[in-house]
N, C-alpha and C positions, 0 to 999 in steps of 0.2 A: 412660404418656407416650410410648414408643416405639411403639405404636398408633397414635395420635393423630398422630405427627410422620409415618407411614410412609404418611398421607394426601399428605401433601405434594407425592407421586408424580403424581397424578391430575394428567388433565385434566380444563384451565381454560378452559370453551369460551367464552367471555364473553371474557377475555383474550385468546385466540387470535384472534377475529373483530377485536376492537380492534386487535391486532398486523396482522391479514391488511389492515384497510381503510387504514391507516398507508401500508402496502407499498404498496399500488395507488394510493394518491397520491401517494405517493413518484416513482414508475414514472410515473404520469400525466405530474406536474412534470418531471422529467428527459426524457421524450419529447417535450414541446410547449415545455421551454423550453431543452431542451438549447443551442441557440446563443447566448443569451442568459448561459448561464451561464456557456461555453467565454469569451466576452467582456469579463465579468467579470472570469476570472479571470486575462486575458489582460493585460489593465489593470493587477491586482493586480502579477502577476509583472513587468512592463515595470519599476513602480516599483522593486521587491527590484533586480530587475538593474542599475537605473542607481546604485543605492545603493551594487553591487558592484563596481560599476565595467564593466560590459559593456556594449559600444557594441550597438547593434542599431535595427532597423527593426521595429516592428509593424506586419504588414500584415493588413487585416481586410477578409476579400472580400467583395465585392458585385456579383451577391447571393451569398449565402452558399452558396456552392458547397463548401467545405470550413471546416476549421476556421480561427481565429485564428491567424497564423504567424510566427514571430520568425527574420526574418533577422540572419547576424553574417557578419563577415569573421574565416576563421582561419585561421592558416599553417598549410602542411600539414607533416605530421612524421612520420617512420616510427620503428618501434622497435626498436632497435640488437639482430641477429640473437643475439648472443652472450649480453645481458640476457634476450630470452625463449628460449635453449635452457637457462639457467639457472633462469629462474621454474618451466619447464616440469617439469624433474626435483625441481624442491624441491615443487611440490604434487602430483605423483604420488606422492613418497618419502611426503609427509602423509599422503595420502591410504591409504597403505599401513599407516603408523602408527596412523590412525583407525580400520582395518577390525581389525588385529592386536591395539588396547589395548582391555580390560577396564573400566578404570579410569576412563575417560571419559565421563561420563554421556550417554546417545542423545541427548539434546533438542540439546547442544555439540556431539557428533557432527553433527547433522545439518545443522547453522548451519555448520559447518566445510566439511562437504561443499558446501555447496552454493555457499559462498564461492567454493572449491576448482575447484570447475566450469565457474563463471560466469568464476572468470581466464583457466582455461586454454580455453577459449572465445575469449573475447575475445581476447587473446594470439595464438590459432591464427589465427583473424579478419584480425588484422590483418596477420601475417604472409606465409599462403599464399592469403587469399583479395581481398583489400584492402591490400598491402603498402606504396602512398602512395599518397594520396589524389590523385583528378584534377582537381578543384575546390577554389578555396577560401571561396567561398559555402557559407553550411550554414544548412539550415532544421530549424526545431521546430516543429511543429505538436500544437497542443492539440485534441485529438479524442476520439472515442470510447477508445482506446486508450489514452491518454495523462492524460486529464483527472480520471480516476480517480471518472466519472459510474457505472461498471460498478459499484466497489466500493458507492460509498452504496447502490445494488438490493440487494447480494451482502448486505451488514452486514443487513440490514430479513428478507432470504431466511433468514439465519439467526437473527435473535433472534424473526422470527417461530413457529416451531415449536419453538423449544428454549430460548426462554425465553416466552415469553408463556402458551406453553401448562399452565406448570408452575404452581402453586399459591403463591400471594404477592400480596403488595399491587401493585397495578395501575402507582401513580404511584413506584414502583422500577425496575420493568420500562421504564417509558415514559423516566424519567430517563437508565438508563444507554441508552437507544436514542440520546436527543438526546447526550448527551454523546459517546458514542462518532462520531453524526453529523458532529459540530462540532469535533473532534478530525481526524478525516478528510479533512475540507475545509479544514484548517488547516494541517496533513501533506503536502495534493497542492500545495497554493502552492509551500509551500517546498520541495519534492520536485524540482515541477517547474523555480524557479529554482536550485535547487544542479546537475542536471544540464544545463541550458544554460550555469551560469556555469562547470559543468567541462570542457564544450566548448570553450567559448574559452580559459580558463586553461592546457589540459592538454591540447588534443585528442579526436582521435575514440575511441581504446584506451582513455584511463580514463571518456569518456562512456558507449560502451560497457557499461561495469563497472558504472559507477553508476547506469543507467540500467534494465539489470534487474535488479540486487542488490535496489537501492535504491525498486522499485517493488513487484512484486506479494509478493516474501516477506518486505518490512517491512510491509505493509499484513496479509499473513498474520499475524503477530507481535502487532500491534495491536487485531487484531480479538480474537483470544482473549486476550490481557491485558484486554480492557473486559469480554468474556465470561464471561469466569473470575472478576473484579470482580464482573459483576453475580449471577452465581450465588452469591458469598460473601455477598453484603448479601440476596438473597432469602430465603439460607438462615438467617441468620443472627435479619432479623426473623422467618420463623417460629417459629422456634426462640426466639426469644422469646414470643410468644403460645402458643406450649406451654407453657410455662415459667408462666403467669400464668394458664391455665385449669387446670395442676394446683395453683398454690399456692392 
């Protein structure tokens, strides 16, 4: 039995080609219809934000010189000096805690850290480099950076070689690809209006925060939970088919 299951290993060049042509249509579509899709979901989000209550302008240039752009009017606000030398010493003091306990398992340390980071960043941000804002026009733009077109290539980059190439049924592999896809695209909508609706609510300091907290290392998080999924269900049906070629 463990013979048999320890094929499982192998490359699945059949698989892989299937995963690789996926990816370059993928890539195709994102390249050629990139602004079409920035449009979309420019659309989408306009709705969430009126829902939220956030006044704004959609402006959609022509021609498309940049991306889809959401204007808002926000007072500007600074952050009270004595609050962030406070923040400042309780997540270093954490962060000292993190490095010193045992106890803490890495994966929570490293979510900790990077929480941890990302305030006192933002916090420094607002303080020595940006301390009130000069404007109170503030734009969002949906673009390469933002629109979260990078991660759908990223997601296909990885489940092409490290799952497709692995040994399993085809239409598993292709499932948790779409699902993880559609998950993704469902994720940057609402991504993207939670930190415009936390720019007007709260300002530029908690946009800031929410803004890369809330972007590339919840998409990091995401990815390998559908990963991690999909490697349990490939394994799993194998591992049934072993199970029925030794009974």
């Amino acid at each position: 039995m463990f013979a048999r299951y320890s094929r499982n290993l192998k490359f699945q060049k059949t698989h892989f080609f299937t995963g690789l042509a996926i990816a370059l249509a993928l890539t195709a579509v994102v390249t050629f219809q990139g602004f079409n899709f920035w449009i979309w979901q420019a659309k989408m989000v306009s709705g969430l934000l009126f829902f939220a209550g956030v006044p704004h302008n959609l402006i959609i240039w022509t021609p498309l010189t940049r991306g889809p752009t959401f204007e808002m009017l926000v007072t500007p606000q600074s952050v009270p000096l004595i609050a962030v030398i406070g923040s400042l010493l309780f997540f270093f003091s954490f962060i000292l805690v993190l490095k010193r306990s045992s106890r803490i398992p890495s994966p929570v340390k490293a979510i900790a850290l990077v929480v941890s980071l990302t305030t006192i960043f933002t916090l420094s941000w607002q303080t020595v480099i940006s301390p009130v804002p000069l404007y109170t026009l503030h734009w969002v733009t949906i673009d390469w950076s933002c629109s979260g077109v990078i991660g759908l290539c990223l997601i296909t980059l990885i489940y092409m070689p490290f799952l497709f190439a692995l040994r399993g049924p085809l239409w598993v592999k292709v499932f948790w690809l779409l699902v993880t896809i559609g998950f993704s695209v469902i994720w940057n909508l609402l991504r993207i209006s939670l930190v415009t609706a936390t720019l007007y609510y709260f300002g530029l300091s908690v946009f800031l925060l929410f803004h890369y907290f809330a972007g590339a290392f919840i998409d990091f998080i995401y990815i390998i939970t559908f990963y991690s999924l999909a490697l349990y269900h490939l394994s799993k049906s194998e591992t049934r088919e072993v199970m029925k070629i030794d009974g």
